[in-house]
N, C-alpha and C positions, 0 to 999 in steps of 0.2 A: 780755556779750561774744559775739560771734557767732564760730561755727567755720566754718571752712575747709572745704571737702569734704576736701584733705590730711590735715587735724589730724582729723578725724571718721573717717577709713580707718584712721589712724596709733592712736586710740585703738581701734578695733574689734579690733587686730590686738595690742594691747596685753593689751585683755584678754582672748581668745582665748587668748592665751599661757598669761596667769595660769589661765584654767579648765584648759588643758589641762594645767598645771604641777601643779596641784592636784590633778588625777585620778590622776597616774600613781601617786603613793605610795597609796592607796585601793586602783586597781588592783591594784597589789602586795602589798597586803597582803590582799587580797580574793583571792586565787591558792591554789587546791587543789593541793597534793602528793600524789599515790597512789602509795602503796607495795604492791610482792606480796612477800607474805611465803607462801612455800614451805618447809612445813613436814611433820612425819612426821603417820601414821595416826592414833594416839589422840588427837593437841593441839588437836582440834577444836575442845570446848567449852572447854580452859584460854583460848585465843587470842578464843573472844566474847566473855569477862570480861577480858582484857587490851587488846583492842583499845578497843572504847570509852573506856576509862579512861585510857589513854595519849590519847587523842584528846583527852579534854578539858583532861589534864593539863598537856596540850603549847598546847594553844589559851589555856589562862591565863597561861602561863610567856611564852609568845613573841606573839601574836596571832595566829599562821597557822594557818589550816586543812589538816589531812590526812589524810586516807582510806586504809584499807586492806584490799587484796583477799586472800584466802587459797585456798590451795591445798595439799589435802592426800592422802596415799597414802601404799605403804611408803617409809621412808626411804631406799633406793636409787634405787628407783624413781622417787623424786620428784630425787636429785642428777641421776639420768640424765638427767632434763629437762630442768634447769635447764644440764647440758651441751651438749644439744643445743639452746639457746636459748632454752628462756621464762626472762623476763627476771626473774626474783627481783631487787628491792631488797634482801630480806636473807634466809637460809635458818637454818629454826631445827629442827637436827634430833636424832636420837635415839642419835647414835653418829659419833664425831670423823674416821672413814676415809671416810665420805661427802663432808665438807668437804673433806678432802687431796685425795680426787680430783679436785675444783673446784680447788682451786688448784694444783694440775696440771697443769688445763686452762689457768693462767693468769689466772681468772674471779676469783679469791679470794687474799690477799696470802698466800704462804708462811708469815707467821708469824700466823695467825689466832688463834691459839688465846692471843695476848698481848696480844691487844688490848681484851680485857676480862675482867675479872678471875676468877679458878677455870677456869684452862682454859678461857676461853669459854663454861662450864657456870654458868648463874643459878639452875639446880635437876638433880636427880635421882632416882632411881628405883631400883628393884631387880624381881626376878622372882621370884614366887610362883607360888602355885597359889590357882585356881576349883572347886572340887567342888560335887557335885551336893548336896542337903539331908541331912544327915545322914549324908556323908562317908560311901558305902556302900562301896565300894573300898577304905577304910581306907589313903587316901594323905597319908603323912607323909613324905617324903623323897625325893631324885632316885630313888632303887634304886626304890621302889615304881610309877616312870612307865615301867618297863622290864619290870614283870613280864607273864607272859602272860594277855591278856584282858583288860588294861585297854588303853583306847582314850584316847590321847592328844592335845590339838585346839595346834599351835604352825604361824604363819605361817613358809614360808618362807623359809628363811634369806639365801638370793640376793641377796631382792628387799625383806625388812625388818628392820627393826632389832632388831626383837621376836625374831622367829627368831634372829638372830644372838648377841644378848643371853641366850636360852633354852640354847642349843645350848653356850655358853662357859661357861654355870654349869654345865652338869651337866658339862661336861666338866671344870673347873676343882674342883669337888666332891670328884673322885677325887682328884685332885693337892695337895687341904686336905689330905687326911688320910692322905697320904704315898703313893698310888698313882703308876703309873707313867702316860707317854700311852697304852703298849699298852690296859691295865686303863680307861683313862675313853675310848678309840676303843670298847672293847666295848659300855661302858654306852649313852655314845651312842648308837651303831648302835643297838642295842636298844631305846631309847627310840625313836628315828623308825621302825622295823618296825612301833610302838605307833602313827603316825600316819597315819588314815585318810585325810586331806584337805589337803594344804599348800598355803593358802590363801595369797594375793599377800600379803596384809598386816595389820597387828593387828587391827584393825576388824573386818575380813572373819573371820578367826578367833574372834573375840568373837562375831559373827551365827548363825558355826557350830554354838557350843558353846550359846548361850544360846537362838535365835532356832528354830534349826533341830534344838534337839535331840541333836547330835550328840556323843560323846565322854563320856567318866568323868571328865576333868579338863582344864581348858584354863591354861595356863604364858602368863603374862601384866606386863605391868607394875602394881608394888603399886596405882598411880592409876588404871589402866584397871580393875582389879578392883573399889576403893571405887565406879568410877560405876555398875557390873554392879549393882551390891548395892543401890547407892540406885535405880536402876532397877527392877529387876526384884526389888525387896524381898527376902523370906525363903526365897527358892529355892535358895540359894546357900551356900557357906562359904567362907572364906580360910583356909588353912592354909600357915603357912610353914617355907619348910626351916631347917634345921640351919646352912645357907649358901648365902651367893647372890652375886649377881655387884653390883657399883655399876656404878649404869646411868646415865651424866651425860646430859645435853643441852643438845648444842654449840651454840651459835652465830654467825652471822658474816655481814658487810657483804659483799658482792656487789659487788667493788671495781669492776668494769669495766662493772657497769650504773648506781650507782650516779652515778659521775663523767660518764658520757654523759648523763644524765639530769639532771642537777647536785643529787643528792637523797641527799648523803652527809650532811648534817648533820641531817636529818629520821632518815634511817635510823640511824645512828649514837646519836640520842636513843632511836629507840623500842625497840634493843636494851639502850640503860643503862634505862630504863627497867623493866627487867625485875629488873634486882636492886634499886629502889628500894622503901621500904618496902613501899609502896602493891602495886609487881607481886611481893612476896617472898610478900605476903600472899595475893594473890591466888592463886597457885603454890601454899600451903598450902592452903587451899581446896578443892585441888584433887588434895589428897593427893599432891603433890609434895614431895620433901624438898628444901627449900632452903638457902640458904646462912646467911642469918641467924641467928643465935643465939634474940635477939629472938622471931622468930617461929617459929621451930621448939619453943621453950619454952614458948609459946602452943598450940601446937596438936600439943603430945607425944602427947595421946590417939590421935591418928590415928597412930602410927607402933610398932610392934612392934620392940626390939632384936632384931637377925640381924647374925651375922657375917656381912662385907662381905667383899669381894677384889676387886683392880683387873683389867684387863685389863693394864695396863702391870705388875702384879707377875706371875702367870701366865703370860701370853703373847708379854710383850713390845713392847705397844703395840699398837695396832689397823692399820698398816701390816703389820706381822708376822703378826699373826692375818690378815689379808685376804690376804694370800698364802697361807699354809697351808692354812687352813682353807673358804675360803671363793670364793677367783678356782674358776676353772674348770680343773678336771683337782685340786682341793684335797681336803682329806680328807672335805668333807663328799659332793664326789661320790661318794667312794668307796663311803662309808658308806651312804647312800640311795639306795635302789632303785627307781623310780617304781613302784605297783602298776597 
């Protein structure tokens, strides 16, 4: 049968169709999603073992690929940013008044902290202490970070989590054990006259106390301390108090970046993703305490019973603390003096 020039156009264009019909789903599915995930100071190394794993985990469950960028500093200091526009897909931080102020901003949906499960929190932490080898200072409780001559190494309270976390235990400390605010504003204060350096953020404080030398004891997250140790081996000891503060880490979808970008349901898996076996484990690993039973049962060794206390039984929530203690003209200006 002989064709047409017609019929031979008509078919070119038939199957033009079919290849290009073919390609799009390929393409589509061939499509990179990057997500930034802004986060606090220490989650450095938890998030290079979480990220990879979510990536593959997610690329066999669904076939898409997605990449993720990280960004990290104190945890204020990093919402600040994310207020003032870099675009976080999701922020995973160290303290839930960080987030409020994002969704304040309108950035982060008012009710954050329900949208996935434990308050938003897939792990947590507490604050200890770092001493030198052989605990020469003989420090064993908040009263001992206030005596004179010892030198105390805590970020910032402004600008990290760490500090703020540090600064609410000891103060919370007096008020266990029936003291008044007068009685734990003294110890306080006392404790930061102890502080030579307040460094922007945990990191930076850990470089201080480890790196540089500096200080008789550095007041730290229990997970930031296990990495010091497996770091910098037999230099070191943990010694914990009597009591301490539960130190959660919030996290939450970036509502208004997310949807401009159409990258809520990527984001949305890689933050469930954190309390899945796989990142509960991982969080353990990493001397995080997690929510799992499961895994916490597994990896008891790593964790020291200490009386816990919330921010929300002491203080009233971290709204109320952030006004008190911590906006500007708050008790902790009061209390510290720059040298």
């Amino acid at each position: 049968m002989t064709l047409t020039s017609s019929r031979i156009s008509s078919l070119r264009r038939l199957i033009l169709a079919l290849s290009l019909g073919a390609a799009l789903p390929l393409s589509a599915s061939a499509a990179t999603t990057e997500l930034l995930n802004v986060s606090y100071d220490v989650a450095r190394e938890l998030y290079k073992d979480i990220n990879p794993a979510f990536i593959a985990a997610y690329k066999q469950q669904t076939g898409q690929l997605v990449t993720i960028k990280q960004s990290h500093g104190g945890s204020s200091k990093q919402a600040r940013a994310v207020a003032d526009g870099l675009e976080a897909s999701v922020v995973t931080m160290n303290q839930a008044n960080d987030i409020d102020m994002l969704a304040d901003r309108g950035l982060v949906v008012k009710d954050w902290a329900k949208k996935f499960p434990n308050n938003a929190a897939p792990y947590y932490s507490t604050m200890v202490y770092l001493v030198r080898k052989g605990n020469p200072k003989k420090i064993a409780n908040w009263e001992d970070l206030a005596r004179p001559g010892v030198q105390v190494i805590i970020p910032n309270p402004k600008t990290a989590g760490n500090g703020r976390y540090t600064y609410l235990a000891a103060w919370g400390s007096v008020l266990k054990k029936g003291g008044n605010d007068a009685q734990a504003r003294d110890l306080v204060g006392r404790i930061f006259k102890n502080v030579p350096i307040l460094d922007a953020g945990g990191r930076a404080a850990t470089t201080t106390f480890t790196q540089r030398q500096i200080g008789d004891v550095l007041v730290t997250f229990e997970n930031e301390v296990s990495m010091v140790r497996k770091e910098f081996g037999d230099n070191f000891e943990v010694v914990y108090p009597s009591t301490s503060i539960l130190a959660e880490s919030p996290v939450a979808v970036v509502d208004k970046v997310v949807d401009r970008r159409n990258q809520r349901k990527e984001a949305t898996a890689y933050l469930n993703f954190l309390y899945s076996p796989a990142g509960q484990e991982i969080g353990a690993k990493h001397y995080l305490r997690v929510r799992s039973d499961a895994v916490m049962k597994k990896y008891a060794a790593n964790y020291k019973p200490i009386q816990l206390f919330t921010v929300d039984e002491l203080f009233g929530g971290w709204r109320k603390a952030q006004e008190v203690h911590f906006n500007d003209g708050g008790e902790f200006d009061k209390i510290y003096q720059p040298k």
